[in-house]
DRENTORKOL-3810 file (N, C-alpha, C; in nm, 4 decimals):
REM DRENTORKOL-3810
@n.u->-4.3264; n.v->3.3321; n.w->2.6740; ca.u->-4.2073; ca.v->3.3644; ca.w->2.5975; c.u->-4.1113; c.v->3.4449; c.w->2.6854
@n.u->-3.9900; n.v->3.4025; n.w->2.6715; ca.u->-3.8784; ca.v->3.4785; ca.w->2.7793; c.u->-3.8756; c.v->3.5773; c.w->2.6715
@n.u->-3.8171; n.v->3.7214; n.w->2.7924; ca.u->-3.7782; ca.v->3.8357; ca.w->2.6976; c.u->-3.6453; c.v->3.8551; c.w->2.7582
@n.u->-3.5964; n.v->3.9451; n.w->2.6498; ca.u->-3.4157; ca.v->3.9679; ca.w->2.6762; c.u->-3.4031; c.v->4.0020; c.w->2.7969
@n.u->-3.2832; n.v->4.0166; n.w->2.8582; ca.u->-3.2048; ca.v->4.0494; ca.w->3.0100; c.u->-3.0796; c.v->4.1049; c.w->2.9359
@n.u->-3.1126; n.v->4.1939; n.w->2.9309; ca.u->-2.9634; ca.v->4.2644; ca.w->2.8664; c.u->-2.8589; c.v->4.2654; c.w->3.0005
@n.u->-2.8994; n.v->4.2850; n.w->3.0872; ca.u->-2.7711; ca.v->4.2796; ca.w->3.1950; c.u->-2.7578; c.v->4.1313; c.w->3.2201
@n.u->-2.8418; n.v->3.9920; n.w->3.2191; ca.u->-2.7788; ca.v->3.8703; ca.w->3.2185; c.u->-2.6903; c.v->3.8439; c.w->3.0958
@n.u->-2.7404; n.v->3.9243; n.w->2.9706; ca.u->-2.6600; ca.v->3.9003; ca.w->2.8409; c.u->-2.5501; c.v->3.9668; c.w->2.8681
@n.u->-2.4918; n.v->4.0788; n.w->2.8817; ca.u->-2.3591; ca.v->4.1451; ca.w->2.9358; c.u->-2.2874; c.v->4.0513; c.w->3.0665
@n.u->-2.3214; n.v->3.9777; n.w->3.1282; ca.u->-2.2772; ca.v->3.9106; ca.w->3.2435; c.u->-2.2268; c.v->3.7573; c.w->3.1501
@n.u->-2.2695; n.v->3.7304; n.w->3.0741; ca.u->-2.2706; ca.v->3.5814; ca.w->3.0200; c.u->-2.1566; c.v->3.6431; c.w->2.9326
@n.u->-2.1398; n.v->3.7969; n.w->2.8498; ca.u->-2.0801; ca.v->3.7991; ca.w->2.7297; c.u->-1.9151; c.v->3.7844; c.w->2.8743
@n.u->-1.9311; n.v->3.8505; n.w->2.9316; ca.u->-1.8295; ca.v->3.9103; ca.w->3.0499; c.u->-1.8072; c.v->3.7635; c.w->3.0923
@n.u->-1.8253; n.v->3.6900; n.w->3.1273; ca.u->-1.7904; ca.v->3.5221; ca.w->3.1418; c.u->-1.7301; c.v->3.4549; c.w->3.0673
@n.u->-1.7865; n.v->3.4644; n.w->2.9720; ca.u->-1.6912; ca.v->3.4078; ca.w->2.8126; c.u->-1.5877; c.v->3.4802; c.w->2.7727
@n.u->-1.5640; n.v->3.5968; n.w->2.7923; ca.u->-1.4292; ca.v->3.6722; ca.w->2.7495; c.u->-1.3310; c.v->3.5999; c.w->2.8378
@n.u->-1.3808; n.v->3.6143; n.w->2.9718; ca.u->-1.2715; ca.v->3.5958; ca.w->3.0882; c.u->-1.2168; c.v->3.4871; c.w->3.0832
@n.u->-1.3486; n.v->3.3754; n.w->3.0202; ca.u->-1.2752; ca.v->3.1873; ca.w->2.9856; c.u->-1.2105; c.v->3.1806; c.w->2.9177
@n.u->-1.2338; n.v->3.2680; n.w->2.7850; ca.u->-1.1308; ca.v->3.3000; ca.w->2.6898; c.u->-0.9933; c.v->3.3514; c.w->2.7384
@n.u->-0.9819; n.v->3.4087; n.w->2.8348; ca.u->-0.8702; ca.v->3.4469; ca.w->2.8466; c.u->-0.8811; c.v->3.6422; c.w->2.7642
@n.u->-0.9391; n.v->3.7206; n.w->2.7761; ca.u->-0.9576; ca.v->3.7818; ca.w->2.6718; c.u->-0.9286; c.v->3.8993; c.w->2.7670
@n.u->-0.9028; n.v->3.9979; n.w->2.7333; ca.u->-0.9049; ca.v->4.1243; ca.w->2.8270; c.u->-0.9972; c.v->4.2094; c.w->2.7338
@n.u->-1.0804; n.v->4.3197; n.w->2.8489; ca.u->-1.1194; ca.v->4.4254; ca.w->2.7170; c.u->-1.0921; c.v->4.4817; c.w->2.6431
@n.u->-0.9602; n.v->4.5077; n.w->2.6152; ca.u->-0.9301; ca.v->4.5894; ca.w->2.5278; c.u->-0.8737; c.v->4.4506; c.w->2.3804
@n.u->-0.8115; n.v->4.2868; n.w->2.4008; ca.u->-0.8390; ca.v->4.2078; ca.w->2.3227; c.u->-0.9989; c.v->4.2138; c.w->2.2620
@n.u->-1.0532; n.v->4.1899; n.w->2.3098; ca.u->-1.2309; ca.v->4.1715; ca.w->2.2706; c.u->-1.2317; c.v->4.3215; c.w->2.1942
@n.u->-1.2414; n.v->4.3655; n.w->2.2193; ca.u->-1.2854; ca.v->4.5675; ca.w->2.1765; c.u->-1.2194; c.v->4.5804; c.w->2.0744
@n.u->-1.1031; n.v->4.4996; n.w->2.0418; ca.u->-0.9913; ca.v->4.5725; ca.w->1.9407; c.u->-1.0486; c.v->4.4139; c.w->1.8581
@n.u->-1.0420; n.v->4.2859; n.w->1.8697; ca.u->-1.1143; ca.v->4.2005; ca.w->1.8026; c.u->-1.2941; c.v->4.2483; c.w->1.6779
@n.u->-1.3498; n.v->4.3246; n.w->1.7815; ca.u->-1.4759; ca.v->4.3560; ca.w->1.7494; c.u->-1.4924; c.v->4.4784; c.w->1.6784
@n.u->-1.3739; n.v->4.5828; n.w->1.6783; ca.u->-1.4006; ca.v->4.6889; ca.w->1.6194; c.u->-1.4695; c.v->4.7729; c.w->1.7258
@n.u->-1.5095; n.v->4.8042; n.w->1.8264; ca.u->-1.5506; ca.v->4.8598; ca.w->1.9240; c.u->-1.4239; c.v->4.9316; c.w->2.0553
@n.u->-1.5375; n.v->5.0665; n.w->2.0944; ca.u->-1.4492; ca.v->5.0851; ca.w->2.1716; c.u->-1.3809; c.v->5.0015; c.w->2.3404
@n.u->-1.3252; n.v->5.0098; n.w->2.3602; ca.u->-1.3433; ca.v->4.9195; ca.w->2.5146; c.u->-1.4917; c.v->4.9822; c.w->2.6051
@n.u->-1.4690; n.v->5.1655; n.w->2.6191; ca.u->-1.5746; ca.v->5.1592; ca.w->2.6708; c.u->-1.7212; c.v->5.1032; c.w->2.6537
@n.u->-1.7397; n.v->5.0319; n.w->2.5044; ca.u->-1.8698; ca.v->5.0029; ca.w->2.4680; c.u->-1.8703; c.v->4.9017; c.w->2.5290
@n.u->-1.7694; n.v->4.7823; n.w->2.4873; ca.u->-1.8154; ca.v->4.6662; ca.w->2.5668; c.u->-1.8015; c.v->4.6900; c.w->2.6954
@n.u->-1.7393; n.v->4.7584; n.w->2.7935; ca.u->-1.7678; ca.v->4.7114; ca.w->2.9063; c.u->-1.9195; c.v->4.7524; c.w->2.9753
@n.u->-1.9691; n.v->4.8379; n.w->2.9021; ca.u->-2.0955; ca.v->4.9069; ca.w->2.9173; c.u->-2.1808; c.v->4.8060; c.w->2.8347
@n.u->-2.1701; n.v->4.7265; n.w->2.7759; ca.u->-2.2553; ca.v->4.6107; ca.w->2.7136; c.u->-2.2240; c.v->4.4914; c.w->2.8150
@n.u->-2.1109; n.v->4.4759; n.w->2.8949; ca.u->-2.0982; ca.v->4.3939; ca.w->2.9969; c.u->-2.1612; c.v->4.4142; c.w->3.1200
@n.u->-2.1948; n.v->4.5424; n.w->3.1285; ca.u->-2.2676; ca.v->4.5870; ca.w->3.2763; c.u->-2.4014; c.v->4.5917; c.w->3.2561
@n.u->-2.4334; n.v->4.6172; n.w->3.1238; ca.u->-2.6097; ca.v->4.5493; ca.w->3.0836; c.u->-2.6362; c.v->4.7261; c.w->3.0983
@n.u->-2.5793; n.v->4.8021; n.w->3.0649; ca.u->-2.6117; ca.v->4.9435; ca.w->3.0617; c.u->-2.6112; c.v->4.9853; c.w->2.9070
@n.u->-2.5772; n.v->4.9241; n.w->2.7993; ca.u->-2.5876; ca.v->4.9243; ca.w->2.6747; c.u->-2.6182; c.v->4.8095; c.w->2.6391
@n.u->-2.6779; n.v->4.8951; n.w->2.5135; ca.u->-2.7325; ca.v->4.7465; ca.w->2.4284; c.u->-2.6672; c.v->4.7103; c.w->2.2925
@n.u->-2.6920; n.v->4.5850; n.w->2.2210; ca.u->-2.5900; ca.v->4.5675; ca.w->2.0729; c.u->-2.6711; c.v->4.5496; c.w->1.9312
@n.u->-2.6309; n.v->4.5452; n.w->1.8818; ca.u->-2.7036; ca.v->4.5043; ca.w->1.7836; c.u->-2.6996; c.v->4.3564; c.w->1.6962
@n.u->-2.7884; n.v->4.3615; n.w->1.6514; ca.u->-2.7544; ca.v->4.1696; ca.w->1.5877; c.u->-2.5973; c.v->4.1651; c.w->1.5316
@n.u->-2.5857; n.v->4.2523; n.w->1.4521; ca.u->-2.4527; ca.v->4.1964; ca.w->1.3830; c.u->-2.3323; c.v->4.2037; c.w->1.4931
@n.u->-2.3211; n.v->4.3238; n.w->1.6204; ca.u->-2.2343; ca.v->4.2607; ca.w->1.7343; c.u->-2.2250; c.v->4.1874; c.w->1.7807
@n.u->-2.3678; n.v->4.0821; n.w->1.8116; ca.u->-2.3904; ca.v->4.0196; ca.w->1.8637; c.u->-2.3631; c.v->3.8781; c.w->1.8292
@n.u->-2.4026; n.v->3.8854; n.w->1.6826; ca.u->-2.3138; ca.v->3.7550; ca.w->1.5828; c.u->-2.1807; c.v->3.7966; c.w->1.5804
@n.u->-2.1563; n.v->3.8462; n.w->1.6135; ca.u->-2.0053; ca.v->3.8427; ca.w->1.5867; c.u->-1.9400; c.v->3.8089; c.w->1.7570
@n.u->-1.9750; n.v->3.8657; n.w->1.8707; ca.u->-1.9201; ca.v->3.8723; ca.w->1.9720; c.u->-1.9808; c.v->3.6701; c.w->2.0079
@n.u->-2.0803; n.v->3.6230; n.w->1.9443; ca.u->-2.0892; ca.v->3.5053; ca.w->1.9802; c.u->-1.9673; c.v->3.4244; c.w->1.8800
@n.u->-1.9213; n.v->3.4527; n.w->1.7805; ca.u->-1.8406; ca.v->3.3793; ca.w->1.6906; c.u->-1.6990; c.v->3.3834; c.w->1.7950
@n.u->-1.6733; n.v->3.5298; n.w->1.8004; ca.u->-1.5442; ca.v->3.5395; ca.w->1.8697; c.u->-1.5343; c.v->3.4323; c.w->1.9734
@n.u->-1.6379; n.v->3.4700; n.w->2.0541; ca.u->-1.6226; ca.v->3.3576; ca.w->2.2034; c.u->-1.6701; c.v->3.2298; c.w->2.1726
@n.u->-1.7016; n.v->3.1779; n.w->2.0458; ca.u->-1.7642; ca.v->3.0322; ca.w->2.0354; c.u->-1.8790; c.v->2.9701; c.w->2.1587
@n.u->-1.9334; n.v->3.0665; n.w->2.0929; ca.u->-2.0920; ca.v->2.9892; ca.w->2.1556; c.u->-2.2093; c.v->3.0447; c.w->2.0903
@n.u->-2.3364; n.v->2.9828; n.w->2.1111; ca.u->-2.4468; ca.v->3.0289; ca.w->2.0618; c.u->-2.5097; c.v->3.1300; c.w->2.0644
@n.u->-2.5639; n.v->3.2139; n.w->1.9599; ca.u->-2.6363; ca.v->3.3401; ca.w->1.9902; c.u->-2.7540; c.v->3.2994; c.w->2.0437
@n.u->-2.8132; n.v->3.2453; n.w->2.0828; ca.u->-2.9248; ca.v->3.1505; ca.w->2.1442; c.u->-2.8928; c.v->3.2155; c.w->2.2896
@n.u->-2.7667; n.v->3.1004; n.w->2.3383; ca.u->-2.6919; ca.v->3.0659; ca.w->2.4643; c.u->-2.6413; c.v->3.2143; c.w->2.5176
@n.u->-2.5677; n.v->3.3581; n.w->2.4473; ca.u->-2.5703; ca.v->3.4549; ca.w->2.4555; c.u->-2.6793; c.v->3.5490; c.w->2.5072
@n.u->-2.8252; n.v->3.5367; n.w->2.4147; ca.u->-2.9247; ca.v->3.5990; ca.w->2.4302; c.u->-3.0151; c.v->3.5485; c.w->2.5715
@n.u->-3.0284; n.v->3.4551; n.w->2.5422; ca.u->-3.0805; ca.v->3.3653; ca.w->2.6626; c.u->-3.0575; c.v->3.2900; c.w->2.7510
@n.u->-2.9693; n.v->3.2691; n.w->2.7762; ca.u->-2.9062; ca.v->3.2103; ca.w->2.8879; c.u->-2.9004; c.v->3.0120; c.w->2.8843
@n.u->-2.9632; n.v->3.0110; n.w->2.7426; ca.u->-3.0320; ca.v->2.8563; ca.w->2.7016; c.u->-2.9677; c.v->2.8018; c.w->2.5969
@n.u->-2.9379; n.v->2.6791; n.w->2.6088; ca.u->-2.8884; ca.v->2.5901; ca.w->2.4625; c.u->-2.9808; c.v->2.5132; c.w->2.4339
@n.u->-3.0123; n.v->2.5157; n.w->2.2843; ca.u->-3.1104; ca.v->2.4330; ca.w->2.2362; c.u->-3.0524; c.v->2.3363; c.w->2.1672
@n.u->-3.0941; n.v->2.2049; n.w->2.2211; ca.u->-2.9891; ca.v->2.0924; ca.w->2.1859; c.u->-3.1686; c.v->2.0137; c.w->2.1022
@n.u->-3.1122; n.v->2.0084; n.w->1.9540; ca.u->-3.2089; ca.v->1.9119; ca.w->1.9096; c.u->-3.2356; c.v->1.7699; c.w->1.8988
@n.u->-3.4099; n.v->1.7363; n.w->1.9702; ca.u->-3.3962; ca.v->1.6061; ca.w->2.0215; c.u->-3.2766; c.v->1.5135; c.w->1.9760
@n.u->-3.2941; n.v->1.5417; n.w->1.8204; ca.u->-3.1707; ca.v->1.3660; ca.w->1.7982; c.u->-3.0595; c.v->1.3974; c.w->1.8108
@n.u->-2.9668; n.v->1.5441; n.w->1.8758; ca.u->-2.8593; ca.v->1.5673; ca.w->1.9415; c.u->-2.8763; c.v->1.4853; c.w->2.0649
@n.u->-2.9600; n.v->1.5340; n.w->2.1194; ca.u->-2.9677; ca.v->1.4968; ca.w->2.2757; c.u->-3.0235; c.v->1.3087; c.w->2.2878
@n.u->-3.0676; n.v->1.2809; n.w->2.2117; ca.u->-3.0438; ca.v->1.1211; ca.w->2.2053; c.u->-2.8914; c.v->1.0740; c.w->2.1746
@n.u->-2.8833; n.v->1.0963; n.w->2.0973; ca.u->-2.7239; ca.v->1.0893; ca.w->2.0718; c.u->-2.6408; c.v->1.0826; c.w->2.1828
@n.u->-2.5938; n.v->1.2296; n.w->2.2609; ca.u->-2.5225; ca.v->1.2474; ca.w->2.3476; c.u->-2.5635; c.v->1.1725; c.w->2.4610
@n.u->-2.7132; n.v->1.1312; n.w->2.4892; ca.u->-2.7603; ca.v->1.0142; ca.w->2.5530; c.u->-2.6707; c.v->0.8906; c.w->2.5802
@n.u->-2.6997; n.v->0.8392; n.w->2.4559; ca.u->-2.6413; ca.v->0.7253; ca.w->2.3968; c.u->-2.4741; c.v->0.6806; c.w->2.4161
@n.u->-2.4105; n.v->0.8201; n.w->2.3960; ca.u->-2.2683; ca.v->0.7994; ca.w->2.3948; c.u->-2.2505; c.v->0.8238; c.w->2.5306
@n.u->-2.2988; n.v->0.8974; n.w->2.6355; ca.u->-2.2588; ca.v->0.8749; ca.w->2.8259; c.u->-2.3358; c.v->0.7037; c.w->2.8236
@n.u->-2.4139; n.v->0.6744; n.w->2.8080; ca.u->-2.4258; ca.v->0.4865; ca.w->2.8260; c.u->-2.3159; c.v->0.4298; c.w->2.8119
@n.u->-2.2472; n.v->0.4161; n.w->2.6722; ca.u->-2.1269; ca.v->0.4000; ca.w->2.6411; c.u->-2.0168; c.v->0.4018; c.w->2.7199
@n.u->-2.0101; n.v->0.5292; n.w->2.7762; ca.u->-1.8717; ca.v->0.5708; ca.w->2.8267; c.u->-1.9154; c.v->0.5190; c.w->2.9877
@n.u->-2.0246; n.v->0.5299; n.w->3.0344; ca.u->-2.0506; ca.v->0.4716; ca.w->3.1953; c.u->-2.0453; c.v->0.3061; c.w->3.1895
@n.u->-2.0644; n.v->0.2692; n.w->3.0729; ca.u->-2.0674; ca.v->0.0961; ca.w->3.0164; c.u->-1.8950; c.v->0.0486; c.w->3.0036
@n.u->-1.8122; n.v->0.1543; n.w->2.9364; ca.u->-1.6767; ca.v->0.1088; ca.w->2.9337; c.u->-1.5946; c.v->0.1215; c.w->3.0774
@n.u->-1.6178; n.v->0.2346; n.w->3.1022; ca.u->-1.5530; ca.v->0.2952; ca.w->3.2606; c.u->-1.6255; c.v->0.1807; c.w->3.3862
@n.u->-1.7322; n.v->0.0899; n.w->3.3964; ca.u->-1.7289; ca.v->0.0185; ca.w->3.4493; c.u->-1.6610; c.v->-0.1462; c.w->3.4094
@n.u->-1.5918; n.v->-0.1522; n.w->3.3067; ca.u->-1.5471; ca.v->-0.2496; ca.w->3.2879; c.u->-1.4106; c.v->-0.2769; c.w->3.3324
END
């Protein structure tokens, strides 16, 4: 069983702000937090709690999964699927 990496989780949250376009003090003032918290939750020197954590994954649109762990869990008949539709698209793009 993997266990948390709070400093890979602060590095991943710190990635997604920046794709976002987000500055700390957007994110901090979004979240109700101070700036200094998140950036100290970005340096993996603090820690959050679930409900920051659902929330800081909503803000940035991605998984609390993908947040916590560094992992997306794509379920099998997702991942058949998305299978299915690159066949497709490598089947049309060679035509």
């Amino acid at each position: 069983m993997q266990h948390f990496d709070q400093n890979a989780f602060g590095q991943r949250v710190k990635h997604f702000r920046n794709k976002r376009g987000l500055t700390l003090e957007q994110m901090s003032t979004a979240l109700n937090i101070s700036i200094d918290h998140l950036s100290r939750i970005e340096l993996g020197k603090r820690g959050a709690s679930i409900d920051l954590i659902l929330d800081i994954a909503d803000l940035l649109n991605v998984s609390v999964d993908f947040l916590a762990r560094g992992i997306s869990r794509i379920p099998p008949d997702t991942q058949l699927l998305i299978g299915q539709i690159r066949e497709l698209l490598d089947s049309v793009e060679t035509m």
